[in-house]
Steps between C-alpha positions, in 0.01 A plus 500: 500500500707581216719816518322660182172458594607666858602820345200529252216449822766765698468670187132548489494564859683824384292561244239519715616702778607725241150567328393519852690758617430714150133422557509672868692801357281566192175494806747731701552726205111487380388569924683812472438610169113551648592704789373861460794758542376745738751767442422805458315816673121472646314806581159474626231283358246738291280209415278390178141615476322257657745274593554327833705680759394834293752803567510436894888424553417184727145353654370352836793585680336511846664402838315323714703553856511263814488739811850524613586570146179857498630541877874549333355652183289776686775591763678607197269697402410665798904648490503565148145648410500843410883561510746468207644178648512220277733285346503646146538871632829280694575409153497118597298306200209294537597171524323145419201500416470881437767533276377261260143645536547807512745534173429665172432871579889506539556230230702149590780372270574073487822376350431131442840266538415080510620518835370770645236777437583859636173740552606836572217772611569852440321622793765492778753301244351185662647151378385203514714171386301159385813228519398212310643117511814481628513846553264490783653425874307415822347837593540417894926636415359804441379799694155599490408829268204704446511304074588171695682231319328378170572154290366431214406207235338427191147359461460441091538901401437675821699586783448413898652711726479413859637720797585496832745630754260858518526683772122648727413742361218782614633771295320383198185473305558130533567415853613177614744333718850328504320172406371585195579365143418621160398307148484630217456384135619723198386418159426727217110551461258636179640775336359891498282567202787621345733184502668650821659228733321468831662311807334371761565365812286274779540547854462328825645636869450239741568609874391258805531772770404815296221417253144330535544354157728541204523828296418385107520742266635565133696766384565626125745744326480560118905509322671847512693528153833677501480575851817405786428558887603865590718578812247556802731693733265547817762624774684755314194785503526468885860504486576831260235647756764446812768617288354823397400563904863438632675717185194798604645404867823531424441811250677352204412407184341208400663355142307169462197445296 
C-alpha cells in the first residue's frame, strides 16, 4: 500500500477517534447539566392542599419486627420507660434511618460537590457523607457507625444512596440490627403552591435478622431560603451545670458564661 494513502486511512482513524471522544464529553457534559443541585437548607415539609403526602413530614413508616428484634426492642424499654434515659437527653444523635426521618423541625443543610454530597442535620450536628464514583471505597475498611457508610450514584437526575456498615441499634424509633442496609433515592418533587422547591426522598431498610419485611416510606422537606445549619451544642448545658456545682463547692466565683 502506498505510503500516502497509509497516512490518509491513519488519518481518518484519528478523525474518528477524535469526534468520538468529543461526542462522549458533550453526553458527559449534557448528563450533568440535568442533575438537580440539592444544596441548600430543608425544613419540614408543610405540604400543598390536597396534594399527596399532605403536611405529614414522612408516611407508612411502620416496623414490622421479627421476635428477637421486639424481645431486644422491649428490654429496652423496660430500663428506660419512665426515666430520663435516652440517647438524645445523652446528647448522642439519632442515627440512620432516624436522622434522615426525623429532620426538618431542626432544619438540614446539603452542600452538593460532583464527588460527594455532604448532608448535615442540625439536630445533634449530625453528618452524613454520600461519596460518589471514585470517591466511594469498599465500606467493609470501615468501622461500623450509627449513619453507616453511604455511596452514591446517578440514575438520569436523581440520586441513590445506599448504606451499610450501621451499627444495632434499639435506641431508636427505627430499630434494626448490624445487618441492615439503607436505599434511598433523592430527587426534587412538585413544587409548593408558591413555586417553593420541595425534595423528596424514597426509602427502603432491609434487615434479615431484625425486620419481617422492608420499611418503605417517603420523606419530603420544602427549600429553606437564606438559612445555614446553626451550632447544636448538646453537652455544654450539662457541662456549665458541673462547673457552677464545683465553683459553689469550692466557694469561688464562677466567670464563664
Amino acid at each position: 500500500m502506498p505510503k500516502t494513502k497509509s497516512l490518509i486511512r491513519f488519518g481518518a482513524h484519528i478523525v474518528i477517534l477524535s469526534v468520538s471522544l468529543f461526542g462522549m464529553l458533550l453526553s458527559s457534559i449534557a448528563t450533568a447539566a440535568e442533575r438537580p443541585d440539592f444544596t441548600g437548607a430543608w425544613t419540614t415539609y408543610r405540604g400543598n392542599p390536597g396534594a399527596a403526602g399532605g403536611p405529614s413530614r414522612f408516611m407508612g413508616a411502620e416496623l414490622k419486627l421479627t421476635p428477637q428484634a421486639e424481645k431486644a426492642r422491649q428490654d429496652f424499654i423496660s430500663i428506660t420507660e419512665g426515666t430520663n434515659h435516652g440517647a438524645g437527653n445523652s446528647c448522642v444523635g439519632g442515627g440512620m434511618p432516624g436522622s434522615m426521618l426525623g429532620s426538618g423541625g431542626y432544619p438540614m443543610e446539603i452542600i452538593q460537590r460532583p464527588e460527594q454530597v455532604f448532608v448535615i442535620y442540625e439536630a445533634h450536628t449530625e453528618i452524613r457523607r454520600f461519596y460518589i464514583g471514585d470517591e466511594a471505597e469498599n465500606p467493609d475498611s470501615f468501622f461500623p457507625e450509627r449513619n453507616g457508610y453511604s455511596t452514591a450514584h446517578w440514575e438520569g437526575d436523581r440520586l441513590i444512596v445506599e448504606t451499610t456498615r450501621l451499627k444495632t441499634q434499639v435506641d431508636s424509633r427505627y430499630p434494626h440490627s448490624n445487618q441492615a442496609s439503607i436505599r434511598e433515592e433523592y430527587y426534587i418533587d412538585e413544587p409548593l403552591a408558591d413555586g417553593t422547591r420541595v425534595l423528596a426522598a424514597d426509602l427502603i431498610m432491609t434487615d434479615s435478622l431484625w425486620l419481617e419485611e422492608p420499611l418503605v416510606t417517603t420523606k419530603r422537606w420544602q427549600a429553606l431560603p437564606d438559612y445555614h445549619v446553626l451550632t447544636y451544642e448538646c453537652s455544654e448545658p450539662v457541662w456549665l451545670d458541673e462547673m457552677e456545682m464545683l465553683y459553689e463547692e469550692a466557694g469561688l466565683e464562677m466567670v464563664q458564661e
